[in-house]
C-alpha positions as CSV (number, residue, x, y, z in Angstrom):
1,X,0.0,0.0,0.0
2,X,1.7,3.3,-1.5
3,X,-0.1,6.5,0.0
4,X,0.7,9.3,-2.7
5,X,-1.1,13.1,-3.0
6,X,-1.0,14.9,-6.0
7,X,0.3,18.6,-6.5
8,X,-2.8,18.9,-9.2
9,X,-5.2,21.5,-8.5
10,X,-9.0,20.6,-8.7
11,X,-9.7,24.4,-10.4
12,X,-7.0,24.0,-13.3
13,X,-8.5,20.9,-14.6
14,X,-9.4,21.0,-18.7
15,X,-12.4,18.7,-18.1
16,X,-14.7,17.7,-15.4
17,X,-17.3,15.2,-15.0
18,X,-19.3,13.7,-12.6
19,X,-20.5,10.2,-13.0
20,X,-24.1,9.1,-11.1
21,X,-23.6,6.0,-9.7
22,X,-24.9,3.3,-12.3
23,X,-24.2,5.3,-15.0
24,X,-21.3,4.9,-17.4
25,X,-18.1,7.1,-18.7
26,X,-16.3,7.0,-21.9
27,X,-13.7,9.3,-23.5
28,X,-10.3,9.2,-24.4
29,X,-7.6,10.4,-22.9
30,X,-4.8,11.5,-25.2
31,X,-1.2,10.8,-24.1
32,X,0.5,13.2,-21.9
33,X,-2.6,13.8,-19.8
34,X,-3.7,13.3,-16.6
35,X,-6.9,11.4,-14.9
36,X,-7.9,11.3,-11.8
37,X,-10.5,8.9,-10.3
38,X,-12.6,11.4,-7.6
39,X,-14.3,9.2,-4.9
40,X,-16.6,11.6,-3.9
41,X,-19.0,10.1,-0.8
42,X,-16.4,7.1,0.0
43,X,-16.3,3.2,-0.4
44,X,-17.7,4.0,-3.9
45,X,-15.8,0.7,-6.6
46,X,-15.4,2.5,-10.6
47,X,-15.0,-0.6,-12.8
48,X,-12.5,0.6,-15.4
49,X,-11.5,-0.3,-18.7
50,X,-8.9,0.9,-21.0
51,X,-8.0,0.9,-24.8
52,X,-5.7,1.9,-27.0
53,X,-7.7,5.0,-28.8
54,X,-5.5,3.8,-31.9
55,X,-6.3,0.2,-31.9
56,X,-8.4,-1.1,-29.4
57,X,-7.8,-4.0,-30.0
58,X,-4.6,-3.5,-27.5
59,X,-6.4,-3.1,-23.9
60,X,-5.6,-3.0,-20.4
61,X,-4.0,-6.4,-19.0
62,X,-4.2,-7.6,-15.5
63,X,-2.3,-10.1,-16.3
64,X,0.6,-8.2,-18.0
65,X,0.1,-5.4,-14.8
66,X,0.3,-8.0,-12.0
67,X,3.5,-10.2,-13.3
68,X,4.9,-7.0,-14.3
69,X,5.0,-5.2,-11.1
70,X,4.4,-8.5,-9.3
71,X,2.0,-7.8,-7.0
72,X,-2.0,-8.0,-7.3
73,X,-3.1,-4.6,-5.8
74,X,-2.8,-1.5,-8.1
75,X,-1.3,1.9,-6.3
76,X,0.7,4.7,-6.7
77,X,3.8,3.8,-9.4
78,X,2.3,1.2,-10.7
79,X,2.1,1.0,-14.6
80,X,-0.9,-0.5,-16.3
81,X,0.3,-2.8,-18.9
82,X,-1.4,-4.1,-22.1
83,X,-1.9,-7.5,-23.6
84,X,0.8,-6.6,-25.9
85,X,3.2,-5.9,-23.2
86,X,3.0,-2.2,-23.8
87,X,2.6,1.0,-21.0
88,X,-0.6,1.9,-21.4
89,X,-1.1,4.4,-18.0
90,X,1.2,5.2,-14.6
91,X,-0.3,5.8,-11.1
92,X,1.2,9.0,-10.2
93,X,-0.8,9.6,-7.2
94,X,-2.8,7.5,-4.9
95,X,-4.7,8.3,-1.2
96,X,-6.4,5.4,-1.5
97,X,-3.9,2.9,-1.1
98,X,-4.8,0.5,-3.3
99,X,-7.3,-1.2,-6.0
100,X,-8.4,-4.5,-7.3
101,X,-7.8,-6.1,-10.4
102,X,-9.1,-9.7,-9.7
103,X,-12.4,-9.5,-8.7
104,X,-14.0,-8.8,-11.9
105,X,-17.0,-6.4,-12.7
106,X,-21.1,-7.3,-11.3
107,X,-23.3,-8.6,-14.3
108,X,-27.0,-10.0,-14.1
109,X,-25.1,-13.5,-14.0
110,X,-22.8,-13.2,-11.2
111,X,-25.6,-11.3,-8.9
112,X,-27.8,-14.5,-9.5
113,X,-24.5,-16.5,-8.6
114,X,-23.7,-14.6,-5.7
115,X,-26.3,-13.8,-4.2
116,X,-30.3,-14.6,-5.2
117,X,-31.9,-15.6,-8.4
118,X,-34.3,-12.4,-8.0
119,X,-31.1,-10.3,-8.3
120,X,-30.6,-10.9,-12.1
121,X,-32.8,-8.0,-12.9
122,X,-30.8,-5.7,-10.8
123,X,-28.4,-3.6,-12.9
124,X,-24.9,-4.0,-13.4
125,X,-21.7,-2.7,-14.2
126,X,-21.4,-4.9,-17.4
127,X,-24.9,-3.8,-18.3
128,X,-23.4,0.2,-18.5
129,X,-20.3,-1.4,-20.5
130,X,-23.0,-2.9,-23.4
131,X,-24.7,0.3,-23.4
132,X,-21.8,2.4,-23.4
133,X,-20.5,0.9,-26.3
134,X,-23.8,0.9,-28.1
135,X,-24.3,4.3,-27.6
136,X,-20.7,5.0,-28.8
137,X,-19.9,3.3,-32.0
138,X,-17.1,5.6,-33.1
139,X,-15.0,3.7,-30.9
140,X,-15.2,0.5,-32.5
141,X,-15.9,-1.3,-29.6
142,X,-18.0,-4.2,-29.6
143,X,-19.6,-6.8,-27.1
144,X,-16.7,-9.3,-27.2
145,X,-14.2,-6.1,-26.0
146,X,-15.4,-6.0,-23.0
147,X,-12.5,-7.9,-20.9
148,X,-10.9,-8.1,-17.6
149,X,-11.4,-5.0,-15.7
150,X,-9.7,-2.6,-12.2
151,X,-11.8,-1.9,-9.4
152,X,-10.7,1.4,-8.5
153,X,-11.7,2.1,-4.7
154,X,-12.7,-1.9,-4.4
155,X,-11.5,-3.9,-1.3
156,X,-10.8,-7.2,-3.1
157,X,-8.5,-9.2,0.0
158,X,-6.9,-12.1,-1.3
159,X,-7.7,-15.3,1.2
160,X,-4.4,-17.2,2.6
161,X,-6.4,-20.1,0.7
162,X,-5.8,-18.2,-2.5
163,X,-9.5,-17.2,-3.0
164,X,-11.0,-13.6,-3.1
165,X,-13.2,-12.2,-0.4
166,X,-15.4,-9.0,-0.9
167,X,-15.1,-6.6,2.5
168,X,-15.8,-3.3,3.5
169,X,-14.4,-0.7,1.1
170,X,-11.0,1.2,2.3
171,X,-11.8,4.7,0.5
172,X,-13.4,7.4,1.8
173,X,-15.1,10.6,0.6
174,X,-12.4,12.6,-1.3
175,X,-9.9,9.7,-1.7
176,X,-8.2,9.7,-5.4
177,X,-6.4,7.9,-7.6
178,X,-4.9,9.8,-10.6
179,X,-3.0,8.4,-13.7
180,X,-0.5,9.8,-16.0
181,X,-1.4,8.3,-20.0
182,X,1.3,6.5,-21.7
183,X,-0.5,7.0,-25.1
184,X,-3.7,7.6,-26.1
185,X,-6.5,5.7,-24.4
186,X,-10.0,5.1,-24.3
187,X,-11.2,5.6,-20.6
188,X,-14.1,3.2,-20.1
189,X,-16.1,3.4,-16.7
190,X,-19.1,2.0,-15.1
191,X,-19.9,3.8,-12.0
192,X,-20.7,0.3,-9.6
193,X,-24.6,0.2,-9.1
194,X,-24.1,-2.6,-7.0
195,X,-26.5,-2.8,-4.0
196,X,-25.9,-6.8,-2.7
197,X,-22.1,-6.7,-1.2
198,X,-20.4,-3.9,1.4
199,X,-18.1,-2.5,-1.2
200,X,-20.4,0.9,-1.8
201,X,-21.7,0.4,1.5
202,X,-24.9,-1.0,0.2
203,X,-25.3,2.9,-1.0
204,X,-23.8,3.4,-4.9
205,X,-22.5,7.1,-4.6
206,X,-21.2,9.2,-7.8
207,X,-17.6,9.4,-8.4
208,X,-16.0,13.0,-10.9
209,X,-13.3,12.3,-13.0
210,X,-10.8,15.2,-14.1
211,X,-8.4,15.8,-16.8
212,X,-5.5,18.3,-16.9
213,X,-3.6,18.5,-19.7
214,X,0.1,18.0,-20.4
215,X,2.4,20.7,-18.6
């Protein structure tokens, strides 16, 4: 766990846009630029994807990041890596401590897995994904894209058996992660609507997400 602020100001951001909880974000990021990840009520999990904006066909790899940097939490100085072996993003700054990149995103399927069969109509963060990428077809992003995902602001513990465990979230309201881009990416987000495990708190809460351009 890597505890890092960032000397960014808020007010000097290019862009700024807050995301409702269960909705969805998608724009690219052009290389040089800077993200950050605003948890804005606490314990809030923003599934993330990213894509080359070139060729999305190279995408964020979890596991190209975690053999890279060899560990399976994501924090500050960690580089995202892609399934060609490429830097895709840094962690520059980090008051979180750190974010999952095992547990996968919520779909209709896994909520009737994990927790009731009258939870499969109950929205999801792969639900946003498909509809983001319907909505968006200038990306060139299809169904079969949609791959292996971080869960920024997700507590994820790994069990000394090797398994995964869902727990309380470790963020709070105003924690941040921020991330320099290695080249041009498409940012990809689905603000968690999930209301069955204590990651959000049982409460989904909306996240912003700033840009500041290259110095």
């Amino acid at each position: 766990m890597m505890i890092k602020t960032s000397q960014l100001i808020a007010d000097d951001a290019t862009l700024r846009d807050v995301v409702p909880a269960g909705d969805y974000y998608m724009k690219v990021l052009k290389a040089g630029q800077t993200l950050r990840i605003l948890d804005l009520e606490g314990n809030q999990a923003a599934d993330t994807l990213f894509y080359n904006a070139n060729d999305p066909s190279e995408r964020y790899s979890a596991m190209d990041t975690i053999r890279e940097q060899g560990n399976v939490y994501l924090t500050a100085g960690t580089t995202l890596v892609s399934n060609l072996g490429r830097e895709m993003l840094t962690i520059t700054a980090d008051t979180c401590g750190r974010h999952d990149t095992l547990g996968g995103a919520c779909a209709t399927e896994s909520n009737t897995v994990r927790y009731a069969l009258e939870k499969k109509c109950m929205h999801a963060c792969r639900d946003s994904w498909l509809l983001a990428v319907a909505e968006n077809d200038q990306f060139g992003l299809t169904k079969r894209d949609i791959t292996h995902n971080i869960n920024f602001f997700m507590n994820v513990p790994v069990t000394a058996e090797g398994g995964l465990s869902f727990a309380d979230g470790i963020s709070g309201a105003g924690e941040y992660v921020e991330m320099h881009a290695e080249m041009d990416v498409i940012v990809l987000l689905s603000n968690c609507p999930q209301l069955n495990n204590p990651c959000n708190a049982y409460n989904p809460t909306p996240v912003e997400m700033l840009i500041w351009d290259a110095a």
